[in-house]
Biopython code that builds the backbone (N, CA, C, O; Angstrom):
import numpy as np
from Bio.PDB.StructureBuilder import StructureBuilder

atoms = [
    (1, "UNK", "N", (23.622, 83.368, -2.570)),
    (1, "UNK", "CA", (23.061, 83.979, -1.376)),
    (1, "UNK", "C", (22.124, 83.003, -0.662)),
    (1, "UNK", "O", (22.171, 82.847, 0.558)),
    (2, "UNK", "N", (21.259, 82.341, -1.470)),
    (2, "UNK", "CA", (20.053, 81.245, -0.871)),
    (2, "UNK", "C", (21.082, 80.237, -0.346)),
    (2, "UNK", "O", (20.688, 79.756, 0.717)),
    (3, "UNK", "N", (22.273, 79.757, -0.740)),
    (3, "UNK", "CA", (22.779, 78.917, -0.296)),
    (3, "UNK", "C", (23.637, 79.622, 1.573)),
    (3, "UNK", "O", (23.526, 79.037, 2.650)),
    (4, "UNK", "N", (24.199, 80.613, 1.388)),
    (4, "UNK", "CA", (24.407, 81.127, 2.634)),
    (4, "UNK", "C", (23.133, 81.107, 3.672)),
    (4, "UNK", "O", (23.258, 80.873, 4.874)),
    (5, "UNK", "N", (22.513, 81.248, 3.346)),
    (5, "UNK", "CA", (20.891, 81.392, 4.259)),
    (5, "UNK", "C", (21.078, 80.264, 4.651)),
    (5, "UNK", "O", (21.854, 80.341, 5.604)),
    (6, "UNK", "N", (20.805, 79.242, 4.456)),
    (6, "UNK", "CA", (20.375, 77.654, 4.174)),
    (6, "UNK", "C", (21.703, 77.533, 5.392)),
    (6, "UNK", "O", (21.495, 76.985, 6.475)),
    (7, "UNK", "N", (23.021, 78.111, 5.036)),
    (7, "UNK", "CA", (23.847, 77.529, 6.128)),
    (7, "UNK", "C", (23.646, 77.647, 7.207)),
    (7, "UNK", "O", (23.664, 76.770, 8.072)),
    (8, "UNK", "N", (23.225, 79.746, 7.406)),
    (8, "UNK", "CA", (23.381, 79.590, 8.400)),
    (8, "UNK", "C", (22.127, 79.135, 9.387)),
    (8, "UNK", "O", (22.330, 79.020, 10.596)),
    (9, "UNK", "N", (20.849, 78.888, 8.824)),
    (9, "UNK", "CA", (19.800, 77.947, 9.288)),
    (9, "UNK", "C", (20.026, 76.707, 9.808)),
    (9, "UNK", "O", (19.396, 76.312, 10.789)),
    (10, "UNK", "N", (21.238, 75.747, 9.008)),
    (10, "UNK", "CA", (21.281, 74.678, 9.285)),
    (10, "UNK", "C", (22.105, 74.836, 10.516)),
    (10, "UNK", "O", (21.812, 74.130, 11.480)),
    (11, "UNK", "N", (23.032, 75.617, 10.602)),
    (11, "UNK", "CA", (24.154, 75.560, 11.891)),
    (11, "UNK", "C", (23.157, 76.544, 13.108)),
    (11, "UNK", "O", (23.213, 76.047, 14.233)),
    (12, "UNK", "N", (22.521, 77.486, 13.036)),
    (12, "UNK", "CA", (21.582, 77.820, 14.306)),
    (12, "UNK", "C", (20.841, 76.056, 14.669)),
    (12, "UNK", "O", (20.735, 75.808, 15.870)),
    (13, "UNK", "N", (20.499, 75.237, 13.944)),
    (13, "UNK", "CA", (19.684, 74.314, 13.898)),
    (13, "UNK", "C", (20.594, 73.284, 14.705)),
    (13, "UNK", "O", (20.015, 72.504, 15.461)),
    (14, "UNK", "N", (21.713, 73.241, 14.614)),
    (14, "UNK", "CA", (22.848, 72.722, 15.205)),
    (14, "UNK", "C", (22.872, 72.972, 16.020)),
    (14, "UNK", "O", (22.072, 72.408, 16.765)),
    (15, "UNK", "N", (23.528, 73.724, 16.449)),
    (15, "UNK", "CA", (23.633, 74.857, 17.661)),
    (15, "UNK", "C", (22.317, 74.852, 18.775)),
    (15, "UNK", "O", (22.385, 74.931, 20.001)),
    (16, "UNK", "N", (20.940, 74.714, 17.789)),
    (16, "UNK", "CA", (20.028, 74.614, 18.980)),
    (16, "UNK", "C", (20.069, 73.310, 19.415)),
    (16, "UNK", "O", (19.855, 73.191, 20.621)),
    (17, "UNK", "N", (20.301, 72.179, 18.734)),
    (17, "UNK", "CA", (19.858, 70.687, 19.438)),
    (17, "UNK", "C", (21.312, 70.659, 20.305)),
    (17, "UNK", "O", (21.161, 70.088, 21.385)),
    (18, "UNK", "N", (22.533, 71.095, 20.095)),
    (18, "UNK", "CA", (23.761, 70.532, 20.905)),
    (18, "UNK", "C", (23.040, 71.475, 22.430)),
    (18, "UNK", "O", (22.816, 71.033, 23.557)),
    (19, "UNK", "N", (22.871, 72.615, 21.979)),
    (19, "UNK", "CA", (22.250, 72.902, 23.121)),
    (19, "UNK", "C", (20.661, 72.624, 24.121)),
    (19, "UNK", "O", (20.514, 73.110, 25.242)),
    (20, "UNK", "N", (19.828, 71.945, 23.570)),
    (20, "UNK", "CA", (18.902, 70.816, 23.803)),
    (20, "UNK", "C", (19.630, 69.912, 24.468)),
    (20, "UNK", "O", (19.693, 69.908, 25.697)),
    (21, "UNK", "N", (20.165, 69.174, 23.806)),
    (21, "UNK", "CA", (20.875, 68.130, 24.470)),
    (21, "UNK", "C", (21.438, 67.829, 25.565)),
    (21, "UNK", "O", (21.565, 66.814, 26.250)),
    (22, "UNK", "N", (21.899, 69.390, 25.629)),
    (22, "UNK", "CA", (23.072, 69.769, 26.614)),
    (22, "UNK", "C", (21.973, 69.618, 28.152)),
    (22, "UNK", "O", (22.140, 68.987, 29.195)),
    (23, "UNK", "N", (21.003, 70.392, 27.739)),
    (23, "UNK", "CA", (20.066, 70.575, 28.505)),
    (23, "UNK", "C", (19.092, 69.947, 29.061)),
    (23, "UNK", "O", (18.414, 70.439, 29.963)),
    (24, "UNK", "N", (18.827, 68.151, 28.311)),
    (24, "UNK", "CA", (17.800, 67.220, 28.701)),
    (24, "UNK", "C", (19.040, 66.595, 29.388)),
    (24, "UNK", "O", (18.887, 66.299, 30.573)),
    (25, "UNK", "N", (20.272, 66.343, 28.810)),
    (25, "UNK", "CA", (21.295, 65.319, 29.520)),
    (25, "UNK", "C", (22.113, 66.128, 31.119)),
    (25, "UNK", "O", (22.228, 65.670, 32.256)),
    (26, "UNK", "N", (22.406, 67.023, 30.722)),
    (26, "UNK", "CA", (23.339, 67.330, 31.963)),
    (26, "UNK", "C", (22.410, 68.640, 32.958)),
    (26, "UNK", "O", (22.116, 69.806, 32.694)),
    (27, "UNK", "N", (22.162, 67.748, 34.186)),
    (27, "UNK", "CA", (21.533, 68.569, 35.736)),
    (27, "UNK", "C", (21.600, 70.185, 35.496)),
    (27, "UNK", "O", (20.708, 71.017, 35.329)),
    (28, "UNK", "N", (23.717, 70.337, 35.573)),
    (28, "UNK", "CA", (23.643, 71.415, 36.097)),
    (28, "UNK", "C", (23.615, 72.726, 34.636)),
    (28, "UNK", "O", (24.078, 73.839, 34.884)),
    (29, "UNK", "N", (23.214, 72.518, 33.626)),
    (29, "UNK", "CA", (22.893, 73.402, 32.969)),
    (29, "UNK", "C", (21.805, 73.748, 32.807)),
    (29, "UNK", "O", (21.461, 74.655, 32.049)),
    (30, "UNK", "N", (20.817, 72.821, 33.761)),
    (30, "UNK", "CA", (19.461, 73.139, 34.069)),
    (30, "UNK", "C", (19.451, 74.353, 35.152)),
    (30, "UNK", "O", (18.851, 75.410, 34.956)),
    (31, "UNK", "N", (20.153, 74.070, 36.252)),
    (31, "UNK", "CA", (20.606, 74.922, 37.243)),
    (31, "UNK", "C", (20.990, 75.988, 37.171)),
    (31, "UNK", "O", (20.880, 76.917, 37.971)),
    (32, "UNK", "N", (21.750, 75.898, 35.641)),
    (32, "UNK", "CA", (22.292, 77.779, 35.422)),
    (32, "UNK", "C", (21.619, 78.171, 34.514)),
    (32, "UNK", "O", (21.742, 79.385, 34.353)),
    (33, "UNK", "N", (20.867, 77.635, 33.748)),
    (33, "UNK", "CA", (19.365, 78.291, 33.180)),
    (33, "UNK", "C", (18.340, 79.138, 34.073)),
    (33, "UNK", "O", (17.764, 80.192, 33.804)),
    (34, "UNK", "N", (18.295, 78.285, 35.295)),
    (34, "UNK", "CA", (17.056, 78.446, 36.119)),
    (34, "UNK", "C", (18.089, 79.927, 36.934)),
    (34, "UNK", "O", (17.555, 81.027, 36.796)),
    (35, "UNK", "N", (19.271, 79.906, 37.605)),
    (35, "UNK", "CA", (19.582, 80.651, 38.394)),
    (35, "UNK", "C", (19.801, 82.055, 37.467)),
    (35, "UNK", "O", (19.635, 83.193, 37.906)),
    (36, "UNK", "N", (20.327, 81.621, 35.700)),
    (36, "UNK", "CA", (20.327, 83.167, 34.876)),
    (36, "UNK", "C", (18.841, 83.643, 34.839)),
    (36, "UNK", "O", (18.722, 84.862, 34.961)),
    (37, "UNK", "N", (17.240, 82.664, 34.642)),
    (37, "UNK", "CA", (16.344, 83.171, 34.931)),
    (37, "UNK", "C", (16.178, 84.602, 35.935)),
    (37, "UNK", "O", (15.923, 85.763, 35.615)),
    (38, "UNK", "N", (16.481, 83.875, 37.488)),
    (38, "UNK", "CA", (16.444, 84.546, 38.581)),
    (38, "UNK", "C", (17.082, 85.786, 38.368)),
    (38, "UNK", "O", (16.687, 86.949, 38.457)),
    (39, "UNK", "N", (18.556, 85.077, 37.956)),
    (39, "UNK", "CA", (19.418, 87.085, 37.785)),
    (39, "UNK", "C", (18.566, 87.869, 36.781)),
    (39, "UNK", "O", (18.329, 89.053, 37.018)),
    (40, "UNK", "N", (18.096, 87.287, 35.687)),
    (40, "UNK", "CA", (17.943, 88.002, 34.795)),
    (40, "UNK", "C", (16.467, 88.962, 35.218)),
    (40, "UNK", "O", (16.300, 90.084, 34.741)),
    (41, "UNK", "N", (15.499, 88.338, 36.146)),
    (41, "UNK", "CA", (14.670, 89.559, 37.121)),
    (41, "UNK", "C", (15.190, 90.281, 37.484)),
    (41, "UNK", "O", (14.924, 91.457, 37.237)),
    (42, "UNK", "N", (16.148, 89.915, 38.221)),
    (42, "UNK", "CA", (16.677, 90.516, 39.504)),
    (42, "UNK", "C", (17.744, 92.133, 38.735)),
    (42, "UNK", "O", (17.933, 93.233, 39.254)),
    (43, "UNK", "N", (18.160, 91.655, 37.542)),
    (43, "UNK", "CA", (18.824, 92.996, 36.946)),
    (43, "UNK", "C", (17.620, 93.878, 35.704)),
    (43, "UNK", "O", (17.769, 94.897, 35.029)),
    (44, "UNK", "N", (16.887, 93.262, 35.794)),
    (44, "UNK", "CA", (15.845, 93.955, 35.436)),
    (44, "UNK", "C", (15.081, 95.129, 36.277)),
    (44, "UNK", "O", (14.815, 96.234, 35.804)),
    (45, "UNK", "N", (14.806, 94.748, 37.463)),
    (45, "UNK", "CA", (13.819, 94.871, 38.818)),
    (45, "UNK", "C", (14.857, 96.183, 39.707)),
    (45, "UNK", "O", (14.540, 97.258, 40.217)),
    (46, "UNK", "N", (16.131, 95.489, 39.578)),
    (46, "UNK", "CA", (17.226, 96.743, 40.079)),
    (46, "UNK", "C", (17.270, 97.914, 39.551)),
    (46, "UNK", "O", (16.297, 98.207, 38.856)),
    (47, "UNK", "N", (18.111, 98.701, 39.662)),
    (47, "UNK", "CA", (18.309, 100.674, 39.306)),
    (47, "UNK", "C", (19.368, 100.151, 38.245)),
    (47, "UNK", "O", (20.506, 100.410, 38.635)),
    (48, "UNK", "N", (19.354, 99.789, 37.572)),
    (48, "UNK", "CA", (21.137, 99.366, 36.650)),
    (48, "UNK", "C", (21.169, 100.274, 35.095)),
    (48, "UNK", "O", (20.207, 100.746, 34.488)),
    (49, "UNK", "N", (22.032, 100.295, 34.881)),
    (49, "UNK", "CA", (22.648, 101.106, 34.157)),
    (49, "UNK", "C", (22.400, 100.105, 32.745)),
    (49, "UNK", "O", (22.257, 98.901, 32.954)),
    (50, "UNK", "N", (22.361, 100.506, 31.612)),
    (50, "UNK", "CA", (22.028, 99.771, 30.688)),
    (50, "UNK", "C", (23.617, 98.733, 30.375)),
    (50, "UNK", "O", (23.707, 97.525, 30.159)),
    (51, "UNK", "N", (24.453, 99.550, 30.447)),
    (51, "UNK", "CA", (26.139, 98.396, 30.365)),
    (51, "UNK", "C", (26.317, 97.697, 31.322)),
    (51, "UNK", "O", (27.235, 96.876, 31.318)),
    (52, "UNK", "N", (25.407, 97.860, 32.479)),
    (52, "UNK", "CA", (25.692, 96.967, 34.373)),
    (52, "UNK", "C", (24.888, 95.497, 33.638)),
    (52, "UNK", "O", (25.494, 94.434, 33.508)),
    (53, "UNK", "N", (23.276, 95.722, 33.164)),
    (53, "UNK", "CA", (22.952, 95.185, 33.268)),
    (53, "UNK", "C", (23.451, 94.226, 32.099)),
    (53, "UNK", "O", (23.928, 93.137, 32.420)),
    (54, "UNK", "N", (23.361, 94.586, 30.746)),
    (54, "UNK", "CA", (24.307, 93.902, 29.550)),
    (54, "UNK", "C", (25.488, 93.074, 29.952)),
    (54, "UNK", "O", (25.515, 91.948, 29.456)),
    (55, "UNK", "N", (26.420, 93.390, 30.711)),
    (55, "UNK", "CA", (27.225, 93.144, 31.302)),
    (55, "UNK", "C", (26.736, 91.185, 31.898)),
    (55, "UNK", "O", (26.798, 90.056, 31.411)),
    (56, "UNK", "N", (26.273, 91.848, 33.215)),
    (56, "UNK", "CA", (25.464, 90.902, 34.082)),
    (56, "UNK", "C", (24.994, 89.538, 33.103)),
    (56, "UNK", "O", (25.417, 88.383, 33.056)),
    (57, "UNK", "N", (24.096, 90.145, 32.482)),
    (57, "UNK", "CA", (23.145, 88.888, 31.306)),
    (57, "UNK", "C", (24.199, 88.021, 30.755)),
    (57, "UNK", "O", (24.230, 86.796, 30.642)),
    (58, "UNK", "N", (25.182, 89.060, 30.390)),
    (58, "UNK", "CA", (25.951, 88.518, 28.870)),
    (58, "UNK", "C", (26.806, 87.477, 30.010)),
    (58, "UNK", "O", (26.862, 86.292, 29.682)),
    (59, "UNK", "N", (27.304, 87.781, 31.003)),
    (59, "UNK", "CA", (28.154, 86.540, 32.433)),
    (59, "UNK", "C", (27.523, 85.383, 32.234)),
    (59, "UNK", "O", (28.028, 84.267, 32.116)),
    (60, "UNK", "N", (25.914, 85.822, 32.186)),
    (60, "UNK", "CA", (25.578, 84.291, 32.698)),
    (60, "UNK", "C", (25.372, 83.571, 31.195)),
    (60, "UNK", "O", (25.198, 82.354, 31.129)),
    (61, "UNK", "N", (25.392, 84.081, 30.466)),
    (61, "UNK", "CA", (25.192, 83.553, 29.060)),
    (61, "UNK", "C", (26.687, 83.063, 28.778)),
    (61, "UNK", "O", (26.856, 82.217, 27.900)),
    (62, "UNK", "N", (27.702, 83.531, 29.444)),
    (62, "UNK", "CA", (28.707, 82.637, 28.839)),
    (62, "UNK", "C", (28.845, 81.964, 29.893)),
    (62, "UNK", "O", (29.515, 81.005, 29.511)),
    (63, "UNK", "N", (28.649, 81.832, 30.990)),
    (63, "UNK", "CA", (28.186, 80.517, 32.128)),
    (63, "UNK", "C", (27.902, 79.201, 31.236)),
    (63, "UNK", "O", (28.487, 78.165, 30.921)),
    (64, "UNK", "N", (26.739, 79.802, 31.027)),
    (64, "UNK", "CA", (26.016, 78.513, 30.078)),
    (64, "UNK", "C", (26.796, 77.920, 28.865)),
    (64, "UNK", "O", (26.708, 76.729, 28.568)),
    (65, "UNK", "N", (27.888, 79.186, 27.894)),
    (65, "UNK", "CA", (27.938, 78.576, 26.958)),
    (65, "UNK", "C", (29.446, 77.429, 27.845)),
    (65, "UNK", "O", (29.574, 76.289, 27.397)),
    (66, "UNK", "N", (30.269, 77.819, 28.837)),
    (66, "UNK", "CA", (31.516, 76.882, 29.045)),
    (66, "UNK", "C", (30.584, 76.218, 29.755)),
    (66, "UNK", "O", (31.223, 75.365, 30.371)),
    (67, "UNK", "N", (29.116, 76.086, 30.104)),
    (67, "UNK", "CA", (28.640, 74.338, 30.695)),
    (67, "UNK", "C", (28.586, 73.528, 29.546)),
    (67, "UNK", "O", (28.966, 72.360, 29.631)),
    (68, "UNK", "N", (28.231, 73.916, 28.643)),
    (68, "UNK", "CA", (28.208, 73.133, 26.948)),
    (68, "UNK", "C", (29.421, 73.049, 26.835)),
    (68, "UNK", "O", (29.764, 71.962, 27.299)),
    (69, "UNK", "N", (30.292, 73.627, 26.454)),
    (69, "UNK", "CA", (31.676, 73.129, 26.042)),
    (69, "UNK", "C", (32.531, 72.039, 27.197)),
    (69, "UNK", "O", (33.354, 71.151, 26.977)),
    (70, "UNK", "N", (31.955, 72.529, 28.439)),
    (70, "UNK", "CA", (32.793, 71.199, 29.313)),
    (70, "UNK", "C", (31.422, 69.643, 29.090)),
    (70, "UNK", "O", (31.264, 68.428, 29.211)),
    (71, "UNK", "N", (31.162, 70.157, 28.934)),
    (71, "UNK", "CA", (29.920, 68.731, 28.076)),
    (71, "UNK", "C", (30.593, 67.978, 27.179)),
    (71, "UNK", "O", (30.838, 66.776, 27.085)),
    (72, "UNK", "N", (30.937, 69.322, 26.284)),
    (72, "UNK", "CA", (31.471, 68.926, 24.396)),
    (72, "UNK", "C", (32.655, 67.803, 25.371)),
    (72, "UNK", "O", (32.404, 66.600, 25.439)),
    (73, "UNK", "N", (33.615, 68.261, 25.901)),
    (73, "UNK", "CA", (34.455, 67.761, 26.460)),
    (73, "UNK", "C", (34.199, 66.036, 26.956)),
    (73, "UNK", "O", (34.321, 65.009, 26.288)),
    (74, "UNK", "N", (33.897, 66.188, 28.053)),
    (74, "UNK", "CA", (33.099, 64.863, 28.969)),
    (74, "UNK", "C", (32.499, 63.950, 27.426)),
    (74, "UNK", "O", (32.838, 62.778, 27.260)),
    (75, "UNK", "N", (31.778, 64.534, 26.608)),
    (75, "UNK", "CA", (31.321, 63.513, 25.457)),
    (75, "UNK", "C", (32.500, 63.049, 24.995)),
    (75, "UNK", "O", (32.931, 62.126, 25.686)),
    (76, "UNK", "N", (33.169, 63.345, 24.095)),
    (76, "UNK", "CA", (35.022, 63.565, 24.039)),
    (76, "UNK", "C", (35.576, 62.301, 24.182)),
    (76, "UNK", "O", (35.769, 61.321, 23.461)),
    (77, "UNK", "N", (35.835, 62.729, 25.708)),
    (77, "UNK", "CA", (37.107, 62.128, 26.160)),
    (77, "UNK", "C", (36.257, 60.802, 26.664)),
    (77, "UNK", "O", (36.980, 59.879, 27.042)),
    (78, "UNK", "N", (34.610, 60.530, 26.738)),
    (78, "UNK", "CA", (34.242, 59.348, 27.266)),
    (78, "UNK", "C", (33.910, 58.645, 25.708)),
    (78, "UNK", "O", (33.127, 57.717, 25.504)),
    (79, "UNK", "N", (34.446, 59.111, 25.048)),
    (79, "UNK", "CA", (33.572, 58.487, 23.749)),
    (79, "UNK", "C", (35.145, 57.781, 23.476)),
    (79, "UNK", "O", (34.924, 56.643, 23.059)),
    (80, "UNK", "N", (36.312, 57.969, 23.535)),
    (80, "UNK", "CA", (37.331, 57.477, 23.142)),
    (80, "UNK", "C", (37.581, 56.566, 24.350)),
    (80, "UNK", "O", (38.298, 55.633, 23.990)),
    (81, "UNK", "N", (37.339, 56.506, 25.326)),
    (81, "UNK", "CA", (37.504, 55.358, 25.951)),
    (81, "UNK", "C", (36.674, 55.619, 27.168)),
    (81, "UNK", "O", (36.340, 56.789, 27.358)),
    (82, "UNK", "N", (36.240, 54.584, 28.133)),
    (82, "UNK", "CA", (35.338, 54.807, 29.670)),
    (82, "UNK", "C", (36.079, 54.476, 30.415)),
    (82, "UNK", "O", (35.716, 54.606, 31.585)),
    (83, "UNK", "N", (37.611, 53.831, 30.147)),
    (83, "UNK", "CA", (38.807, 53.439, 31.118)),
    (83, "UNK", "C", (39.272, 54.564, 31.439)),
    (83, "UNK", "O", (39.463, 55.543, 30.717)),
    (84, "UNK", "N", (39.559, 54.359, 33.135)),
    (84, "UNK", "CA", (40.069, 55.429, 33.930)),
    (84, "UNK", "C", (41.312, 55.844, 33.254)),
    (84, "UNK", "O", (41.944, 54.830, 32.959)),
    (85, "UNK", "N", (41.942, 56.952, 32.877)),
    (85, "UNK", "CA", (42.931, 57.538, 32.463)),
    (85, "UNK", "C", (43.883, 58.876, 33.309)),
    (85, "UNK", "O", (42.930, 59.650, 33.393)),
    (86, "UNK", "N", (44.765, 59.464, 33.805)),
    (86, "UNK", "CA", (45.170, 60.678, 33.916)),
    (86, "UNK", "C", (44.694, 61.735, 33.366)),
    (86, "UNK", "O", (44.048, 62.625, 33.919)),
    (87, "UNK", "N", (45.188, 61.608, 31.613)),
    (87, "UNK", "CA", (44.958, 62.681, 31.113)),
    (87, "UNK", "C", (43.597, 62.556, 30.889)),
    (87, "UNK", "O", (43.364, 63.749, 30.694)),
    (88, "UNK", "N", (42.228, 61.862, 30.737)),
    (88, "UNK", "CA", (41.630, 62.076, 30.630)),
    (88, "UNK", "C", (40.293, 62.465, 32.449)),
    (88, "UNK", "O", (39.281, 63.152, 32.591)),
    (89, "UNK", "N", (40.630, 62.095, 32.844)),
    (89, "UNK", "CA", (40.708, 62.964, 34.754)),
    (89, "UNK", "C", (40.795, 64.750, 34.423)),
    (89, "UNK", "O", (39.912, 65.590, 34.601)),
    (90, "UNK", "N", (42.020, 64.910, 33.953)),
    (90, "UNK", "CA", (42.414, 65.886, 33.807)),
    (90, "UNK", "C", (41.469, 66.623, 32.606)),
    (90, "UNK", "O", (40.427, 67.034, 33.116)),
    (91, "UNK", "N", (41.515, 66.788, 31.749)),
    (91, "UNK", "CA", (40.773, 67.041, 30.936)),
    (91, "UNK", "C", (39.093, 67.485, 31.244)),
    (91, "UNK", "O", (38.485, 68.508, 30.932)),
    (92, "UNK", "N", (38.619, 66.174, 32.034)),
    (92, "UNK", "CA", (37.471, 66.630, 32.542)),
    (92, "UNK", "C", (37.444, 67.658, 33.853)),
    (92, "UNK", "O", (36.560, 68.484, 34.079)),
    (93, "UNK", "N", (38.299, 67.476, 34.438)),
    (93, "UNK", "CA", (38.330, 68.666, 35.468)),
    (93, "UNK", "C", (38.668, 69.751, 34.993)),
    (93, "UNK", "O", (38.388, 70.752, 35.653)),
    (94, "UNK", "N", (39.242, 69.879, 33.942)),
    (94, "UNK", "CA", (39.713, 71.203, 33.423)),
    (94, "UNK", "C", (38.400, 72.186, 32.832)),
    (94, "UNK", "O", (38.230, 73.388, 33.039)),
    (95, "UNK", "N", (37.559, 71.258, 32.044)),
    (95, "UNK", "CA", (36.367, 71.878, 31.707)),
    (95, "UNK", "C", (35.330, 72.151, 32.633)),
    (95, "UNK", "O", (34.382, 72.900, 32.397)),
    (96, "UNK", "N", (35.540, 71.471, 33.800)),
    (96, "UNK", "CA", (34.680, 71.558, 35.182)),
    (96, "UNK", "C", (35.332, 72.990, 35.560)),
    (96, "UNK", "O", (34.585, 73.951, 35.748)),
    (97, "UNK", "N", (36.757, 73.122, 35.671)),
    (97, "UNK", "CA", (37.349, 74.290, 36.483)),
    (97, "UNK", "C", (36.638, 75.449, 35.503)),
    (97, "UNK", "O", (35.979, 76.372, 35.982)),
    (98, "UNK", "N", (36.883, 75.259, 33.908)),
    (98, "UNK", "CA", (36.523, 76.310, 33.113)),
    (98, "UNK", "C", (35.163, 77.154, 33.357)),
    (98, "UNK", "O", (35.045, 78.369, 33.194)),
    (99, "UNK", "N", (33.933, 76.044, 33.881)),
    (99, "UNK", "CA", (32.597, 76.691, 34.325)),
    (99, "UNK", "C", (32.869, 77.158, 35.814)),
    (99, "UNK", "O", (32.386, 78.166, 36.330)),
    (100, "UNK", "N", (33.620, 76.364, 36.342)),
    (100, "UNK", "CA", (33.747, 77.504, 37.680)),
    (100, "UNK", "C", (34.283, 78.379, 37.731)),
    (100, "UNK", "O", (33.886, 79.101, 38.645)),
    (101, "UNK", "N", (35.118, 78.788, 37.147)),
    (101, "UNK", "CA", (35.956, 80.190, 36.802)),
    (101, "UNK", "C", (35.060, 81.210, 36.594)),
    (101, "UNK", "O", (34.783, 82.230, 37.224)),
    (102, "UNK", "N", (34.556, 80.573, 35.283)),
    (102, "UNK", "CA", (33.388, 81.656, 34.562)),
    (102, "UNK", "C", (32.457, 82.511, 35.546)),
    (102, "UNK", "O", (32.216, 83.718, 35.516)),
    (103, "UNK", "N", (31.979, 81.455, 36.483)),
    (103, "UNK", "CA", (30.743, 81.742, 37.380)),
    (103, "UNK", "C", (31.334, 82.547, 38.518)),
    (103, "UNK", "O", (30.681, 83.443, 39.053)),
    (104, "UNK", "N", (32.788, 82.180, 38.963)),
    (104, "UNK", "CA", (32.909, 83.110, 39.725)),
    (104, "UNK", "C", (33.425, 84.485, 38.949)),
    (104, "UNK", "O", (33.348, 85.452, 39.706)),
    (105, "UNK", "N", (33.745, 84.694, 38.117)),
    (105, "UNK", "CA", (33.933, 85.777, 37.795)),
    (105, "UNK", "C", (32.402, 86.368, 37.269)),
    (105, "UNK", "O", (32.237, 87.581, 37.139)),
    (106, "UNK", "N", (31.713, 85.751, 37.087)),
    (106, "UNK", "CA", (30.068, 86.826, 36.944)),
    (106, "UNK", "C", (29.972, 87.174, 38.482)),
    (106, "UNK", "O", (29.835, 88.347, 38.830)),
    (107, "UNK", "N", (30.061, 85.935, 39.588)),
    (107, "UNK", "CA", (29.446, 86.340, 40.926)),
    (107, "UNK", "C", (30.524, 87.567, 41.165)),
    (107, "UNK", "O", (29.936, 88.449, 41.792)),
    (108, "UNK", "N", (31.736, 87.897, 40.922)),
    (108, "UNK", "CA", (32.336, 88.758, 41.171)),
    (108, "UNK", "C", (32.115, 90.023, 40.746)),
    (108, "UNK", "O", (32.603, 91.033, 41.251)),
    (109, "UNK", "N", (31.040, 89.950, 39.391)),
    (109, "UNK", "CA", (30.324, 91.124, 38.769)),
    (109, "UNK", "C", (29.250, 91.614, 39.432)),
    (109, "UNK", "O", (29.006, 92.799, 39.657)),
    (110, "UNK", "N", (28.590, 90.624, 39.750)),
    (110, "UNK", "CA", (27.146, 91.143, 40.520)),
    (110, "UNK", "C", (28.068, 91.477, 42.055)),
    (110, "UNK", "O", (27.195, 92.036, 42.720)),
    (111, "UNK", "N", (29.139, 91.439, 42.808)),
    (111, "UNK", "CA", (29.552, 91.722, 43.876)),
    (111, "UNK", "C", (29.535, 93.576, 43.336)),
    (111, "UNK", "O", (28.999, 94.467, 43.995)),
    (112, "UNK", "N", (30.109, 93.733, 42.290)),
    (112, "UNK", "CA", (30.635, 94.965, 42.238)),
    (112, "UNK", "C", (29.502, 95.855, 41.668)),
    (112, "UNK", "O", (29.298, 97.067, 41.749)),
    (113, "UNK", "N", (28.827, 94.835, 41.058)),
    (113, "UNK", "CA", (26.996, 96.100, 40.819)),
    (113, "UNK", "C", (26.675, 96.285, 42.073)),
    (113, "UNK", "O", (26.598, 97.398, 42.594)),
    (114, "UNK", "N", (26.505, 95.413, 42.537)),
    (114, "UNK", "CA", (25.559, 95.534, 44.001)),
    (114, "UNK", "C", (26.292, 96.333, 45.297)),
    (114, "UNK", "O", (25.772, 96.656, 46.365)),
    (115, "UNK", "N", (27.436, 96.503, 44.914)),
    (115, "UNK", "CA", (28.334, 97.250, 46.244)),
    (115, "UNK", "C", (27.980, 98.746, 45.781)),
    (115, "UNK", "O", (27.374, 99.625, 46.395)),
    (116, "UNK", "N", (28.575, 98.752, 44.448)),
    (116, "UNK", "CA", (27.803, 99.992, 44.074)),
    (116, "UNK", "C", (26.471, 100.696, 43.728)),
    (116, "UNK", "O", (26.310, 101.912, 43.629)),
    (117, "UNK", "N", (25.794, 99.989, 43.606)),
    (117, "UNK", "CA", (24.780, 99.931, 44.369)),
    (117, "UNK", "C", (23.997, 100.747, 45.586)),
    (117, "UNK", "O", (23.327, 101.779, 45.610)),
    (118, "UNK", "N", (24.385, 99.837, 46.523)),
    (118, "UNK", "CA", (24.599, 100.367, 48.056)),
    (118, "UNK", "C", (25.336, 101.404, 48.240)),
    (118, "UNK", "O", (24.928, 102.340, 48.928)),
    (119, "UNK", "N", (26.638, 101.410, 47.608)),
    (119, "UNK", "CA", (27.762, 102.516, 47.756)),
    (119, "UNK", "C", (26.859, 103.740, 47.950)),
    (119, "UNK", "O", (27.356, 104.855, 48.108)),
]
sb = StructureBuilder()
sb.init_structure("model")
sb.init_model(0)
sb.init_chain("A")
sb.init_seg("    ")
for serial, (resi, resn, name, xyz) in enumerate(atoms, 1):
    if name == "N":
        sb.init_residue(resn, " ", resi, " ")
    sb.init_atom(name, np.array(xyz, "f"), 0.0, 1.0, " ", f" {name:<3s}", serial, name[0])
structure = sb.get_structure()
């Protein structure tokens, strides 16, 4: 059992520096820290439903987690070579597309709290 503990200490411990990292090295996961800040008032401060707002939080929390994984990526594919490649072009845009997807499908969440909302 002490040895399970110990793991899963060491891998939260993991988990926090890849995400440190993520966060002293790359701009825009500073940006979606700071902008889930903002939402995360802003669905507080609103009339929301306890699943609207769960909902909402949990978007931008996986925002953040595909900005880390298109990171994991970009480390990756630049660590095996810094020569221009196709597939590796590709690859990095793919993990770029993956955080934009994400984000528009939260902004598409807060479209549909907030219409209803108003509704």
């Amino acid at each position: 059992m002490w040895q399970q503990i110990m793991r899963i200490r060491q891998r939260a411990i993991w988990s926090w520096e890849g995400f440190a990292h993520v966060a002293r090295t790359e701009g825009s996961l500073m940006q979606w820290i700071v902008a889930n800040l903002a939402f995360c008032i802003l669905a507080f401060v609103l009339p929301l439903s306890g699943a609207e707002r769960g909902f909402l939080l949990m978007g931008g929390i996986m925002v953040m987690a595909a900005e880390c994984m298109n990171t994991a990526i970009e480390r990756v594919v630049d660590d095996i070579s810094t020569e221009h490649r196709p597939a590796a072009k590709q690859a990095k845009d793919a993990g770029s597309a993956a955080v934009a997807v994400t984000a528009i499908g939260v902004g598409v969440g807060w479209v549909c709290v907030l219409v209803g909302l108003v509704w």
